[in-house]
KEGU-282831 format. One line per field, with one value per residue (C-alpha): residue number from 1; residue in three letters; chain; x, y, z. Coordinates in nm, 4 decimals. Example, Ala and Ser with C-alpha at 12.3 -4.5 7.8 and 13.67 -1.06 7.14 Angstrom:
<sites>
nr: c(1; 2)
rest: c(ALA; SER)
kette: c(A; A)
u: c(1.2300; 1.3670)
v: c(-0.4500; -0.1060)
w: c(0.7800; 0.7140)
</sites>
This chain:
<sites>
nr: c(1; 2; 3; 4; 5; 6; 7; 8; 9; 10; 11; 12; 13; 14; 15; 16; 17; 18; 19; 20; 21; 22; 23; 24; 25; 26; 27; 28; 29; 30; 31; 32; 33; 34; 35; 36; 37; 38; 39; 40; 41; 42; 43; 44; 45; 46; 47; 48; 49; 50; 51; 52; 53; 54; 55; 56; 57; 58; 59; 60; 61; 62; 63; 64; 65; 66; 67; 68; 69; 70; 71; 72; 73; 74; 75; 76; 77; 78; 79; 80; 81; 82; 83; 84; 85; 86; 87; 88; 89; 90; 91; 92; 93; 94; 95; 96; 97; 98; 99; 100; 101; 102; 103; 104; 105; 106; 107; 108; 109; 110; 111; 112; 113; 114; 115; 116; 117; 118; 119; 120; 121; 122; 123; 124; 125; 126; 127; 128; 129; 130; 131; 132; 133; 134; 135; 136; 137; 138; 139; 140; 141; 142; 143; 144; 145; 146; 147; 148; 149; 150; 151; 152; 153; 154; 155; 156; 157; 158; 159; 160; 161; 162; 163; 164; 165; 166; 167; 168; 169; 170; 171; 172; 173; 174; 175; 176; 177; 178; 179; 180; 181; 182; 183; 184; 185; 186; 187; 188; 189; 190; 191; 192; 193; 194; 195; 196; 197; 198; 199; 200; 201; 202; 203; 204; 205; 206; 207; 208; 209; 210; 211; 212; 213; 214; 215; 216; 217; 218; 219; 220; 221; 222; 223; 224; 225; 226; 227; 228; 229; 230; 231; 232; 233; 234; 235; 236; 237; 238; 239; 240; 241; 242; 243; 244; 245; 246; 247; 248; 249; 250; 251; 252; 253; 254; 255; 256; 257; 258; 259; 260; 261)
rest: c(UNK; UNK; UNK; UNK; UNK; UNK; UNK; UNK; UNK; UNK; UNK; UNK; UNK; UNK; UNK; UNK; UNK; UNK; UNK; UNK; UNK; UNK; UNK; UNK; UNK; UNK; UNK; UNK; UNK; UNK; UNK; UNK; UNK; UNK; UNK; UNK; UNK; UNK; UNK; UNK; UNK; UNK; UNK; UNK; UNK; UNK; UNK; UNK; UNK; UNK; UNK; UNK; UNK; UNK; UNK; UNK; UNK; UNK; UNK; UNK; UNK; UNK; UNK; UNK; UNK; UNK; UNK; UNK; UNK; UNK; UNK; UNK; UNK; UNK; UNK; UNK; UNK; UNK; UNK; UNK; UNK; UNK; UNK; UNK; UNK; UNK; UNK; UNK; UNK; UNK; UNK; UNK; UNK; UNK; UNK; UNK; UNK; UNK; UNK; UNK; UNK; UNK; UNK; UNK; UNK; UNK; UNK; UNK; UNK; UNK; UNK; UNK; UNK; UNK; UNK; UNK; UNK; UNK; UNK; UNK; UNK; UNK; UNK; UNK; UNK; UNK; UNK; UNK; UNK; UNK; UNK; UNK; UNK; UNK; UNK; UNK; UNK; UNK; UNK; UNK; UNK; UNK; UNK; UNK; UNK; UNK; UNK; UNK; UNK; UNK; UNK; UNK; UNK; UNK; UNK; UNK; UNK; UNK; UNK; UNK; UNK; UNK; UNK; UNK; UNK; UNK; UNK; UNK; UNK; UNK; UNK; UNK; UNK; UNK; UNK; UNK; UNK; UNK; UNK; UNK; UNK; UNK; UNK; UNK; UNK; UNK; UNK; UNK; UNK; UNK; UNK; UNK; UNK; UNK; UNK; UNK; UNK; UNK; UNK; UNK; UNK; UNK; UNK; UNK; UNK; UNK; UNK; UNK; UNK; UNK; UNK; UNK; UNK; UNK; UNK; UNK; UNK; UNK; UNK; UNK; UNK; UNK; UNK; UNK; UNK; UNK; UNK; UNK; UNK; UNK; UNK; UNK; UNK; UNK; UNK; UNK; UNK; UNK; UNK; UNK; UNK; UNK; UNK; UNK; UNK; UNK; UNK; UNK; UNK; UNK; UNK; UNK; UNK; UNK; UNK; UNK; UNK; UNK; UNK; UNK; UNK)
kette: c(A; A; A; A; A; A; A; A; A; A; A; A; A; A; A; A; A; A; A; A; A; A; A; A; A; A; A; A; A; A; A; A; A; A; A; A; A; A; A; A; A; A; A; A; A; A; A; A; A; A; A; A; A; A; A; A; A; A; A; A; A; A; A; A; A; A; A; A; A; A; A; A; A; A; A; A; A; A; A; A; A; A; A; A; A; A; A; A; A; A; A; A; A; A; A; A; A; A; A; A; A; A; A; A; A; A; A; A; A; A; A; A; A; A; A; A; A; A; A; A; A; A; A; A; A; A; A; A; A; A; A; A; A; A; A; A; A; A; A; A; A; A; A; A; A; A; A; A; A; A; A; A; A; A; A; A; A; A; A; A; A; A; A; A; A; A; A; A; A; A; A; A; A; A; A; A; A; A; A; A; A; A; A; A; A; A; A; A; A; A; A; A; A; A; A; A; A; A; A; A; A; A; A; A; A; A; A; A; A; A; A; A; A; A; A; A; A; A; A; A; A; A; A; A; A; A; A; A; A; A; A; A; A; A; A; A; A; A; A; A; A; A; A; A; A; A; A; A; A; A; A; A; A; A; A; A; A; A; A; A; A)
u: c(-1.5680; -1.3236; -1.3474; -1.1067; -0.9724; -0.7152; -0.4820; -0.3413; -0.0390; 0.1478; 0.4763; 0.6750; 0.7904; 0.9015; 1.1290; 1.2710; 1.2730; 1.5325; 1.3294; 0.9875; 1.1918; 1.3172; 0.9324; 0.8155; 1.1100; 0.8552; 0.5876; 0.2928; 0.0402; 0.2173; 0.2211; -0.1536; -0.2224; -0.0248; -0.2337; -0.5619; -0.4767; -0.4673; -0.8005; -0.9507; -1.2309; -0.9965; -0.7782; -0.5576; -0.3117; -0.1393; -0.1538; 0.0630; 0.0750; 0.3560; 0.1956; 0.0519; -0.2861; -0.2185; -0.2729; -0.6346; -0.7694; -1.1126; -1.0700; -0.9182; -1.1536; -1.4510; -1.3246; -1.2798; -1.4767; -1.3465; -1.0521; -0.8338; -0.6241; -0.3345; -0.1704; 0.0039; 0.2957; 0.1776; -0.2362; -0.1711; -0.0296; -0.3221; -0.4980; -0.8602; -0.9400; -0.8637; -1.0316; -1.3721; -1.3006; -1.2959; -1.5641; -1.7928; -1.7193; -1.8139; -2.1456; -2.1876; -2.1019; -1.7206; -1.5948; -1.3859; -1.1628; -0.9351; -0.6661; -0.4702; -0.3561; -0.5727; -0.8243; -0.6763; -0.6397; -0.9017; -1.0878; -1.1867; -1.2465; -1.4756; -1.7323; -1.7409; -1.7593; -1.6171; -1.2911; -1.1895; -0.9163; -0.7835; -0.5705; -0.2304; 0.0737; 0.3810; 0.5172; 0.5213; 0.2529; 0.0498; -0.2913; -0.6197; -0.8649; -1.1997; -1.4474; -1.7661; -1.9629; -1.8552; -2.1356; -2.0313; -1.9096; -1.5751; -1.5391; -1.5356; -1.2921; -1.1661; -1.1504; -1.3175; -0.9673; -0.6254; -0.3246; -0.0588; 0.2208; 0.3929; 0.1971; 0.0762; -0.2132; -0.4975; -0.7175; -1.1234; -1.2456; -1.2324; -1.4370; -1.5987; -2.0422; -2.1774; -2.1451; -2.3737; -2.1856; -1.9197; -1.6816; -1.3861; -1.2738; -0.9292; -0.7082; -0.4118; -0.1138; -0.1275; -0.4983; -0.6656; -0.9381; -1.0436; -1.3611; -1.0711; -1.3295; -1.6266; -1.8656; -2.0467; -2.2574; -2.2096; -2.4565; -2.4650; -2.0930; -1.9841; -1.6918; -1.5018; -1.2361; -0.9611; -0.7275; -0.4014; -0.1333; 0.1665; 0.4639; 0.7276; 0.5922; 0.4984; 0.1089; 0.0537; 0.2342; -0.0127; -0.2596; -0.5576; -0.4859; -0.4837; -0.7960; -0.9463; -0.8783; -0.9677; -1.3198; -1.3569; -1.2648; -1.5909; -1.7749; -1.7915; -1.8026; -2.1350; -2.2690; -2.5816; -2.2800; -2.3216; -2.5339; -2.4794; -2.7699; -2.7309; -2.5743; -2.7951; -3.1088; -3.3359; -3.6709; -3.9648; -4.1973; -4.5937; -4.7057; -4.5087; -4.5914; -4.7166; -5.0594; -5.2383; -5.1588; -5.2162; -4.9302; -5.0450; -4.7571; -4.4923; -4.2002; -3.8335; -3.7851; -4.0249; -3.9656; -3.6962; -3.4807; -3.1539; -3.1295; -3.4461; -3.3967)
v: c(-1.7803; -1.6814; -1.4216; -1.1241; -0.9613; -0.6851; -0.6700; -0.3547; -0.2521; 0.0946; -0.0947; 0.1626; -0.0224; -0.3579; -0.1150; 0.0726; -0.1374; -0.4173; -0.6033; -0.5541; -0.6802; -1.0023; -1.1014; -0.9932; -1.0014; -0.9604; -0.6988; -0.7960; -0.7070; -1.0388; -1.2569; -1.1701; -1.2365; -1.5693; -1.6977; -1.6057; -1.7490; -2.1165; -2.0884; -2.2090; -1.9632; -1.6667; -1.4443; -1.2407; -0.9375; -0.6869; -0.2669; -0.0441; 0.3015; 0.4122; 0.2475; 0.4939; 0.5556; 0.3311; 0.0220; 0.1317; 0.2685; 0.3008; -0.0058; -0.1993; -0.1514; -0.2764; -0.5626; -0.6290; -0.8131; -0.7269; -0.4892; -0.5739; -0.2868; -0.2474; 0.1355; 0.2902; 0.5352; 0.7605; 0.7576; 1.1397; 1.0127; 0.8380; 1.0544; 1.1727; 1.1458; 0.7563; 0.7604; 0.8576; 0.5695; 0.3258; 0.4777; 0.4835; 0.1156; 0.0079; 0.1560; -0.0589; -0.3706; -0.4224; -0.5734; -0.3835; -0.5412; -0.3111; -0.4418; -0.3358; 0.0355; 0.0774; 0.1834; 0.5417; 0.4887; 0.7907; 0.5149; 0.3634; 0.7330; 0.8085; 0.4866; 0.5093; 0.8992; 0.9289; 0.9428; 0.5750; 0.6368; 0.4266; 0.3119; 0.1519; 0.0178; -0.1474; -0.3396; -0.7175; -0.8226; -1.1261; -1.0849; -1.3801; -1.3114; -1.4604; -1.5788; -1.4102; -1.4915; -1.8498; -1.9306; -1.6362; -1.7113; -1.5238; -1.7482; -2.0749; -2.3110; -2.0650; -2.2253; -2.0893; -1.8214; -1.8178; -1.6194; -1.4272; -1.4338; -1.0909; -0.7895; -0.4207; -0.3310; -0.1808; -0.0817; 0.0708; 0.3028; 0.2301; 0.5498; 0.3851; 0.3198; 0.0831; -0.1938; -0.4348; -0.7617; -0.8180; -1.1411; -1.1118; -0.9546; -0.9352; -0.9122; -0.8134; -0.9075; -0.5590; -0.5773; -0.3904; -0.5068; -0.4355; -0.5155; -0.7029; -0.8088; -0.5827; -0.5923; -0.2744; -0.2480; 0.0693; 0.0651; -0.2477; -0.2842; -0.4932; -0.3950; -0.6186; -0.4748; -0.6839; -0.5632; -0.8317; -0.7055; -0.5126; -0.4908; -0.5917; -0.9255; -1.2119; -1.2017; -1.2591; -1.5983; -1.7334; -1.9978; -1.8745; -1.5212; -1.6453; -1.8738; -1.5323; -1.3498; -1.6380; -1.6617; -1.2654; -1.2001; -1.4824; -1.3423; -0.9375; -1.0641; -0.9856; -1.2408; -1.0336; -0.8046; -0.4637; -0.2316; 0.1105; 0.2698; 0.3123; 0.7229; 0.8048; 1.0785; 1.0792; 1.2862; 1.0960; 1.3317; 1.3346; 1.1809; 0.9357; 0.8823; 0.4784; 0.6028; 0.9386; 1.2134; 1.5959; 1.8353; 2.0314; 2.2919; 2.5130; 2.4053; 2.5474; 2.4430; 2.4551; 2.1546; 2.2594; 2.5292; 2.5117; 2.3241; 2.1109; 1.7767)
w: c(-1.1652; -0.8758; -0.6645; -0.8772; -0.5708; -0.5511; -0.2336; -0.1925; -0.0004; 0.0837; 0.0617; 0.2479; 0.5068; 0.3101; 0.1004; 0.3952; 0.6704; 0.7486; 0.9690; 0.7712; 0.4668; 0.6492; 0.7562; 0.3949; 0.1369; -0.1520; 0.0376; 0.2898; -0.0245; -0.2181; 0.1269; 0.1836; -0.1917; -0.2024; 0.1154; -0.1043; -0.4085; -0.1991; -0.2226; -0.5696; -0.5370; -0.5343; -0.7777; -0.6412; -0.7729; -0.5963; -0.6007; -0.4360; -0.3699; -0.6113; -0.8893; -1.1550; -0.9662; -0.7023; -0.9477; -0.8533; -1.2152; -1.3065; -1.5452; -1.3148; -1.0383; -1.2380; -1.2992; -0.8592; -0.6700; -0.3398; -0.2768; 0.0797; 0.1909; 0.4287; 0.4909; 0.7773; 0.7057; 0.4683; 0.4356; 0.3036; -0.0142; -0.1288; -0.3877; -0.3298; -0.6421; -0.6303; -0.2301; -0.4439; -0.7121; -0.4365; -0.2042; -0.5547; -0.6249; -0.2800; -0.2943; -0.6081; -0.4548; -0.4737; -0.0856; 0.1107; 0.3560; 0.5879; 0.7493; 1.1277; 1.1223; 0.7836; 1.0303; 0.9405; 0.5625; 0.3885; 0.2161; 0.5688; 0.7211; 0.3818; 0.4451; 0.8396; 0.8541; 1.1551; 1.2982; 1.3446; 1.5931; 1.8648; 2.1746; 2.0539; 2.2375; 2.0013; 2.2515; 2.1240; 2.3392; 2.2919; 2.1863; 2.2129; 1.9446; 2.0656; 1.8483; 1.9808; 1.6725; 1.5789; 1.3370; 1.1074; 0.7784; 0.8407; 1.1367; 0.9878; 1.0876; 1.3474; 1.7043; 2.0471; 1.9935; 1.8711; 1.9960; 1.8334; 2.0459; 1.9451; 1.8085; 1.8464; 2.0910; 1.9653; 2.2624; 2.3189; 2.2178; 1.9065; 1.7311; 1.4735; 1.3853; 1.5522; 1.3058; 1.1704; 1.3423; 1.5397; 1.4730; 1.6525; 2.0044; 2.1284; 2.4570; 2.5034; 2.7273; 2.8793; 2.9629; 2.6973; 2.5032; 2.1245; 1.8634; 1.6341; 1.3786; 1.2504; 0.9714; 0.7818; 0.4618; 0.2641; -0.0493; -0.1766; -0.0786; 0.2432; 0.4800; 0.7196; 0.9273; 1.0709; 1.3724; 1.3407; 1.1103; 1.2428; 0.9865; 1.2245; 1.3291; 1.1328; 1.1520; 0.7695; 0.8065; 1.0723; 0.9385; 1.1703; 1.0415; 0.6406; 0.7071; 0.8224; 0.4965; 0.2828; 0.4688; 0.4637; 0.1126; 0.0223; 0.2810; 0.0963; -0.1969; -0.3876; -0.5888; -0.7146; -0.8978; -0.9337; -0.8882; -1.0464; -1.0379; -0.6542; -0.6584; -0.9306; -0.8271; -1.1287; -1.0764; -1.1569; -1.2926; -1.2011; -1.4938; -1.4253; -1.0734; -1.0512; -0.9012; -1.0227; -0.8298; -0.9308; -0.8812; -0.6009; -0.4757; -0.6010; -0.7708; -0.7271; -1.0912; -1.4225; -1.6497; -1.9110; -1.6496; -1.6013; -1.2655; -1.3369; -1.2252)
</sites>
C-alpha cells in the first residue's frame, strides 16, 4: 500500500503574493505533493490552513502516514486544538516532516520543546547543502552536495535538541553555516526537518530538493503502524504485579476513590 501522506501548506503567500504566485500558480503544498506522487510508493493530498480544521480532522489524520508541513506568515492562526491532534498522532507513529521557516510552526515548537529559533538573512544567496551522512536513507541518490543558487540564509544557532542524526549541512554565500537536515523520534513518531524552501525562489522545482522529500517522506514512515497505547497511564495493581510483591507503604488513593488510578 502507498505511503497516504498529507502535505500541508499555509497558502498565504501563493494567494497574496505576485511573485510567490508566478513560482507556484497552484500553491507550494500542490508542487510538493505533485513531486511525491512520482513516486509509486506515495499518496499524496493537500491541507491548508483555511480549510475547515486545517484539512487536518481527527478522521483524516488516522488515516496519514506521514504529514509534511510548510508555514511562515501566520503560525498564530493554527488552532491548538488541531497543534494537539497532530502532536497526539506523532506520538503514535504518524511522520512528521517540517519544512524551511516551519521551524516556527507550534506543531514543531510542541515536539522539540524548545524554542527552535534561528539566524536568517533573505538576500538570494546561494547555499551548498553537504551531505554529511551519505549512507542515510534520506540521502540516497543525493551527491557529495548540491547548490541552490538563490535562497534565504538560515544561520547557527539553531535552538533546537540535539537530534538523533544529522543528514544535511549547509553554507551559505554570506558565510554562515546551518544543520539543514535533522532527524528526531517523538513516541513512536519520526521527525525530519528540512532547511531549503523560501516562497520567493523556486526551491520546490529543484530535482535534488524533490528526491529529498521523496526519500524523507519513506524514511518517517512507520511500517509497524500505530501504536496507541503510547499516552495511556493505566495502574497496574499489586495483584497484578508479574512477580509477588506485598503492598508495603501508604497509598495517596484507596481502590474505588475518586482520583484512584
Amino acid at each position: 500500500m502507498a505511503i497516504r501522506t498529507i502535505v500541508w501548506g499555509e497558502n498565504i503567500h501563493e494567494t497574496t503574493n505576485a511573485i510567490v504566485r508566478g513560482i507556484y500558480p497552484e500553491g507550494m503544498h500542490t508542487t510538493i505533493a505533485n513531486a511525491l506522487n512520482t513516486d509509486p510508493g506515495i499518496s499524496a493530498t493537500t491541507a491548508t490552513l483555511q480549510e475547515p480544521e486545517h484539512g487536518l480532522t481527527e478522521a483524516r489524520l488516522a488515516e496519514t502516514d506521514v504529514l509534511t508541513w510548510w508555514g511562515h506568515k501566520d503560525h498564530g492562526a493554527v488552532s491548538d486544538v488541531v497543534v494537539e491532534r497532530v502532536a497526539k498522532r506523532v506520538w503514535e507513529g504518524m511522520g512528521l516532516l517540517v519544512l524551511h521557516s516551519g521551524h516556527f510552526s507550534k506543531i514543531f515548537k510542541r515536539l522539540m520543546g524548545t524554542p527552535c529559533a534561528l539566524k536568517w538573512r533573505e538576500a538570494g544567496e546561494r547555499e551548498r547543502l553537504w551531505t554529511i551522512n551519505p549512507r542515510h536513507p534520506i540521502a540516497a541518490g543525493i551527491e557529495e552536495n548540491f547548490v541552490l543558487e538563490n535562497e534565504e540564509m538560515y544561520g547557527e544557532q539553531f535552538s533546537v535538541p540535539e537530534p538523533l542524526e544529522t543528514v544535511f549541512i549547509s553554507w551559505f554565500q554570506g558565510g554562515e553555516v546551518f544543520r539543514s537536515g535533522l532527524t528526531w523520534r517523538r513516541g513512536a513518531g519520526n521527525i525530519f526537518y528540512f532547511r531549503p524552501g523560501h516562497e520567493t525562489y523556486p526551491t520546490y522545482h529543484d530535482a535534488n530538493v524533490q528526491k529529498v522529500l521523496i526519500n524523507s517522506v519513506k524514511w518517517a514512515y512507520n511500517p509497524q503502524g500505530d501504536l496507541k497505547s503510547i499516552t495511556d497511564a493505566p495502574n497496574v495493581p499489586v495483584e497484578k504485579a508479574l512477580e509477588p510483591i506485598v503492598e508495603r507503604g501508604p497509598r495517596l488513593h484507596q481502590a474505588g476513590e475518586a482520583g484512584y488510578r
